[in-house]
N, C-alpha and C positions, 0 to 999 in steps of 0.2 A: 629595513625597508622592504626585503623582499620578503620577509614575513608575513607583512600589513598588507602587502599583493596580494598572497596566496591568501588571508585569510578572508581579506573582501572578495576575491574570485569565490570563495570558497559560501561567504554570506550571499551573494546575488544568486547563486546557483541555489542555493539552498531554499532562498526565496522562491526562487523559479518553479521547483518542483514544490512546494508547500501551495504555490499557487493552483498549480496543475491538478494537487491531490483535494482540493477544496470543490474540486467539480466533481461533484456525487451525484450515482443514479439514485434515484427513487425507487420505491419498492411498496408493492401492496400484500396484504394477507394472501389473494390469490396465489401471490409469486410463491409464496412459503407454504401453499395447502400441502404437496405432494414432495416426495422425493424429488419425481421428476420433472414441478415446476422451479425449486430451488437451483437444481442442476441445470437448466434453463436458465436462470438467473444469473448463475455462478459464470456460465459460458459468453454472457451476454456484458459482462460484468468484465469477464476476463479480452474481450472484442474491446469495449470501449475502451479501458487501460491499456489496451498492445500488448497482455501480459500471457507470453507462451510459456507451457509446462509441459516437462516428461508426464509419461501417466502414473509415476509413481510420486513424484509430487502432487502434480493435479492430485489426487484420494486426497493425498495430507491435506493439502491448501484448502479443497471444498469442505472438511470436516471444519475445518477452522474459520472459515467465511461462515458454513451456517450459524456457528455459534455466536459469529459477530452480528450475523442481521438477526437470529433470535434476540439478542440483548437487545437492538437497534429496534427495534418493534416493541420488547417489554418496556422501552423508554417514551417511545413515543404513547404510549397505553396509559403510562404515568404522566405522559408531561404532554397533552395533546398541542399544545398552542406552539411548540419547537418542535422539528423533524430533522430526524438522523438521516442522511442516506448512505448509500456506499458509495465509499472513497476508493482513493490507491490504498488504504493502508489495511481494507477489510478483509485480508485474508492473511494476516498477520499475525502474529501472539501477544499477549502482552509485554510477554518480556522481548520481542524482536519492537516492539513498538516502545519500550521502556528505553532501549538503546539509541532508535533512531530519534527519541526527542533528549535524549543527552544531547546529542551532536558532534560528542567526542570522533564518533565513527566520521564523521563528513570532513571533521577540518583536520584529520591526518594529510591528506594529503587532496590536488584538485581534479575533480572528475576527468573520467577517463573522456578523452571526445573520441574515441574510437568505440566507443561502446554505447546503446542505449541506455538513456540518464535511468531507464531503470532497472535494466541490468548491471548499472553502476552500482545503485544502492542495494540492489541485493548483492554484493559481492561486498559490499561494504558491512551489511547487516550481517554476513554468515563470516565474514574474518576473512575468505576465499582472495588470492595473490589475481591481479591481472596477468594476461598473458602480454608476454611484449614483442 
C-alpha cells in the first residue's frame, strides 16, 4: 500500500513538472544572429525557468542550450506549420534527457519539498545524494 502511495505521489509530481516544462519560450532567428543575442536568450531562458548556475556550468549548459535551439530552428525550417520552443529541458543532453524520460530516476524515491522541484530533478538526473 505504501508503495502505491509513494508511486502516485511520485506520478502527480511528475505530471506537475512535465506540465511546467511544456511552457516554452519562443525564439526568433534574431535571438540566434550573434553570440551575444543567443547568450541573451540563454539568460532570459535561464530567468523564466528559475534556473541558477555556477559559471562553470553556465559555459557547459549554454554550449548545450545552443545546440538545442539550433536543432529547434532546423525543425521548424523543415516543418513550418509546428514550432519547437524552449522548455525546461533545453539545456540538457540527450542522454540526461534519455534518463529523465525513463522515469526510473523519479520514482526511486519522493521529491525532496525542501528543495526546488528543480533542483530536485537535477540531483536526480546527475545521481547527486540530498543533503539531510
Amino acid at each position: 500500500m505504501a508503495r502505491c502511495a509513494i508511486a502516485l505521489v511520485a506520478m502527480v509530481a511528475l505530471f506537475a513538472v512535465m506540465a511546467r516544462a511544456t511552457v516554452a519560450m519562443e525564439f526568433t532567428e534574431d535571438n540566434m544572429a550573434t553570440e551575444q543575442s543567443m547568450q541573451k536568450l540563454y539568460e532570459r531562458w535561464c530567468s523564466h525557468h528559475e534556473v541558477a548556475r555556477d559559471d562553470i556550468e553556465k559555459t557547459l549548459r549554454f554550449t548545450i542550450f545552443k545546440k538545442n535551439v539550433r536543432r529547434a530552428h532546423a525543425f521548424h525550417k523543415a516543418t513550418p506549420s509546428f514550432k519547437l520552443g524552449v522548455n525546461l529541458f533545453a539545456d540538457m543532453t540527450d542522454d540526461e534527457m534519455d534518463a529523465y524520460t525513463n522515469c526510473n530516476c523519479i520514482m526511486e524515491e519522493p521529491f525532496d519539498q525542501g528543495a526546488s522541484w528543480n533542483d530536485d530533478i537535477r540531483r536526480r538526473l546527475t545521481g547527486a545524494k540530498r543533503e539531510r
